[in-house]
C-alpha positions in Angstrom: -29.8 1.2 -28.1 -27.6 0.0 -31.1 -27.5 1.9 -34.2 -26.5 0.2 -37.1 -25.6 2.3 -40.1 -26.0 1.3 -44.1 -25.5 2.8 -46.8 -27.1 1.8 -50.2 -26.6 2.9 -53.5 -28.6 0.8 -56.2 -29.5 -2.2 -53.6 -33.0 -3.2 -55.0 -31.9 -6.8 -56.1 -30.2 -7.3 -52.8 -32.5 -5.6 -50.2 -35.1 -8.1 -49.5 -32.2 -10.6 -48.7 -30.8 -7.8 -46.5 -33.6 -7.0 -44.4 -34.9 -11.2 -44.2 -30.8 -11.6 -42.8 -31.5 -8.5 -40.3 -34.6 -9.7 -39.1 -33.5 -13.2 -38.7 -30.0 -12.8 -37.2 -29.4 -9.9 -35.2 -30.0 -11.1 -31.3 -29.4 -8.1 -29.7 -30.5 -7.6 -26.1 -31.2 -4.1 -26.1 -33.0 -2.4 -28.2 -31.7 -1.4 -32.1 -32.2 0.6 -35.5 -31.3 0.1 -38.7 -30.3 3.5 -40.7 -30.5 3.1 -44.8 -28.6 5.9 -45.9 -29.8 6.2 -49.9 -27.0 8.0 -51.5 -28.8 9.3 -54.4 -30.0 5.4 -55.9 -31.5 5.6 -59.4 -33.3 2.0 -59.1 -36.2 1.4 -56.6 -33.9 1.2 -53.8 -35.6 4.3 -51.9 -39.0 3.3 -52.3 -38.1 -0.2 -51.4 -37.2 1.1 -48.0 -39.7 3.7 -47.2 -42.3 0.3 -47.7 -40.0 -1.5 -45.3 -40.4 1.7 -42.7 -43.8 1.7 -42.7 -43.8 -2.2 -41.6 -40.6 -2.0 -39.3 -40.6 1.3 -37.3 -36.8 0.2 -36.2 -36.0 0.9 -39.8 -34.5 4.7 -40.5 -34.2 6.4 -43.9 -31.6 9.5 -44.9 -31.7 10.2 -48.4 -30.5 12.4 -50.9 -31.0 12.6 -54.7 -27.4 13.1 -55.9 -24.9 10.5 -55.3 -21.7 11.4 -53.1 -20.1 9.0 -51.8 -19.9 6.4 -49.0 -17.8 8.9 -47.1 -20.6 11.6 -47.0 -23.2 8.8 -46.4 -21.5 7.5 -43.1 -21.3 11.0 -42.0 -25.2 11.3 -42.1 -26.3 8.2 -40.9 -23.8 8.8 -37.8 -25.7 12.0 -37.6 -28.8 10.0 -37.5 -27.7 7.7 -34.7 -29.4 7.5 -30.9 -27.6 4.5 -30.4 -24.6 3.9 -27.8 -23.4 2.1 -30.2 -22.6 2.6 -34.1 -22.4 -0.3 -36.2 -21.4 0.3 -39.8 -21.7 -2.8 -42.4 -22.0 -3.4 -46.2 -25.4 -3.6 -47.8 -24.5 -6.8 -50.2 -24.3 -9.4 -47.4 -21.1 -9.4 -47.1 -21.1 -8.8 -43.4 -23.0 -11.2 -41.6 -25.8 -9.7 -39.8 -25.5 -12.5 -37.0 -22.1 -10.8 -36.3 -23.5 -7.8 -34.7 -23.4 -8.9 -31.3 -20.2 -10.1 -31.4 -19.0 -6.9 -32.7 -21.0 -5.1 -29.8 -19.9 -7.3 -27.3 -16.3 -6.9 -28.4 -16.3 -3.4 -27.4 -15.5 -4.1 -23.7 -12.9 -2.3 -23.2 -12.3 -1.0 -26.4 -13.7 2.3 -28.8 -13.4 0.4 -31.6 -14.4 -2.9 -33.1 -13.3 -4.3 -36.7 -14.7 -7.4 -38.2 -11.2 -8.5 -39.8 -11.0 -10.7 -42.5 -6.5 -10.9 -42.2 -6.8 -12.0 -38.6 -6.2 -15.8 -37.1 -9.8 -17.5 -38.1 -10.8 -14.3 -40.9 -12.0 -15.9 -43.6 -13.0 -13.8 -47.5 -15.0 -16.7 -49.4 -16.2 -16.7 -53.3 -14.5 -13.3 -53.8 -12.5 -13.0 -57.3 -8.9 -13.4 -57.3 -8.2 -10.1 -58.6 -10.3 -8.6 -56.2 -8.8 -10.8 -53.3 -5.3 -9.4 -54.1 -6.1 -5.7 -54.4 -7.4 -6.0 -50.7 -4.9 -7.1 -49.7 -2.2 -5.2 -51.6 -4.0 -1.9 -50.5 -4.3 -3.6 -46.4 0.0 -3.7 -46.8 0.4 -0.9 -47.8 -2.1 0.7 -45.7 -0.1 -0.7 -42.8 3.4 -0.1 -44.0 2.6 3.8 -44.2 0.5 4.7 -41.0 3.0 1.2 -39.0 -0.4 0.0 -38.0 -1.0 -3.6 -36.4 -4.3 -2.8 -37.7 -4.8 -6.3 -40.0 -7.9 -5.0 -41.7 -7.6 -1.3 -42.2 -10.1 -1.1 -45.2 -13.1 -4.0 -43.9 -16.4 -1.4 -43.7 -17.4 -4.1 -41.0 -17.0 -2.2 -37.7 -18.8 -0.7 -34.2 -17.3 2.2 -32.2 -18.8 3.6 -29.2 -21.0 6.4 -30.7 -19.2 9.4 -28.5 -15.6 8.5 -30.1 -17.4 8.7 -33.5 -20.7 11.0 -34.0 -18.8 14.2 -34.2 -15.5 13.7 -36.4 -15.3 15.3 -38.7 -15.1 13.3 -42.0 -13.7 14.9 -44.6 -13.4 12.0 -47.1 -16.2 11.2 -49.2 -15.2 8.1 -50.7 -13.8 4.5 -49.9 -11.4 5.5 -48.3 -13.2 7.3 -45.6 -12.5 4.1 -43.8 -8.9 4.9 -43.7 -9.0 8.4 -42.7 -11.8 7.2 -39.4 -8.8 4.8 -38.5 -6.0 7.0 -38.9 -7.6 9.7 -36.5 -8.9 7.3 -33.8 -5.5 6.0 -34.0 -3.7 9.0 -33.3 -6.2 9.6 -30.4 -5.2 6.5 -28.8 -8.4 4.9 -29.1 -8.3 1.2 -28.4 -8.9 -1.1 -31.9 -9.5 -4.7 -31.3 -10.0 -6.6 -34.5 -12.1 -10.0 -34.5 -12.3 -12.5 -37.3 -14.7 -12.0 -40.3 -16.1 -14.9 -42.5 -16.7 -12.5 -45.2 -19.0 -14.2 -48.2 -19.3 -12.4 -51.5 -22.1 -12.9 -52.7 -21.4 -11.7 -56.3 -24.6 -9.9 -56.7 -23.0 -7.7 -58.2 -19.3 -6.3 -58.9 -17.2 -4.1 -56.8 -18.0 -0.5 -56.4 -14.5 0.5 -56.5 -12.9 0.7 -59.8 -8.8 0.9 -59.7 -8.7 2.7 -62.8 -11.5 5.8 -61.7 -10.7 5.5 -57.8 -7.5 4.1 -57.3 -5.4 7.5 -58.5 -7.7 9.0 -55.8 -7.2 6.6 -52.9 -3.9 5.9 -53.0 -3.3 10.3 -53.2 -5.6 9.9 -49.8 -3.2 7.1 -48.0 -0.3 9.6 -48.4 -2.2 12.7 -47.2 -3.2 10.0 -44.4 0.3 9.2 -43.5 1.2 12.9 -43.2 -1.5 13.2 -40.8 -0.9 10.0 -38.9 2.6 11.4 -38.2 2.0 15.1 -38.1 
């Protein structure tokens, strides 16, 4: 089985092209579930899934009324999980659903799989140039501190093999939880391969990260990263 892990957080406008994208595009050969992790949504974004559950029993709900963080909500959904597999991916369409079995099949011979969009053939379409740059300022430096090869240290798009991942323990409750399940799979020795993402933003809505409230934060997180990396 393939367990595939998203969290929401004030999805209703984009859910029903969400879940019209996963039942169209994922052609898996084995069987798969989809986890909603509702960290704490104020909108209809809970209820909107529960109906969804009762129509598609492959659909799993964790929920919580206080909003955390998608660090905390990774952590429960991989909690959740039966599957061999864990595939993590952004609610917003970003990550192409029809990716999935690449990203599964890409783990022969590997513990980890990223969907990169700074590799040969990675593509980041319609996103703002602002945006655009901060990625990639905050992929450089990313690299630079932990001397990663690692193009994409930040893409949410990835699969691990669910007993490299299930019990870490995540200590990072936001954004940059990404970088801190990187850094320690790294310094196990895990093998990372990195295939090429045609990332669409879709412009729903804006970012979720905001420099001026989360940037202080993450960039505080990269250097207690670093330390780690090279402890």
């Amino acid at each position: 089985m393939i367990s595939i892990v998203i969290g929401v957080y004030n999805e209703e406008r984009v859910l029903p092209r969400l879940v019209d994208a996963l039942l169209k595009d994922i052609n898996l050969k084995e069987g798969f579930e989809i986890i909603f992790v509702n960290d704490g949504s104020k909108d209809n974004t809970k209820r909107m899934i529960e109906d969804y559950r009762r129509k598609y029993p492959w659909i799993k709900l964790v929920s919580y009324e206080r909003n955390t963080g998608l660090g905390n909500a990774l952590k429960l959904g991989f909690r959740k999980a039966r599957g061999r597999v864990i595939v993590t991916m952004d609610a917003d369409l970003a990550h192409p659903p029809s990716m999935v079995k690449e990203m599964v099949d890409g783990l022969e011979g590997s513990d980890m799989v990223i969907g990169s969009r700074y590799v040969g053939g990675g593509v980041t379409e319609n996103l703002p140039k602002d945006r655009d740059f901060l990625s990639r300022w905050i992929n450089l430096l990313a690299r630079l501190i932990t001397r990663s090869g690692v193009r994409d240290m930040t893409s949410g798009f990835r699969a691990y093999r669910a007993d490299i991942i299930k019990n870490m323990p995540i200590r990072e409750t936001g954004f940059e939880v990404q970088l801190e399940i990187l850094v320690k799979l790294m310094r196990s020795g895990a093998i990372i391969k990195e295939i090429p993402l045609n990332s669409v933003d879709p412009r729903i809505r804006g970012s979720k990260f905001s420099l001026a409230r989360d940037g202080p934060k993450y960039f505080y997180r990269m250097l207690k990263m670093m330390a780690y990396r090279w402890a």
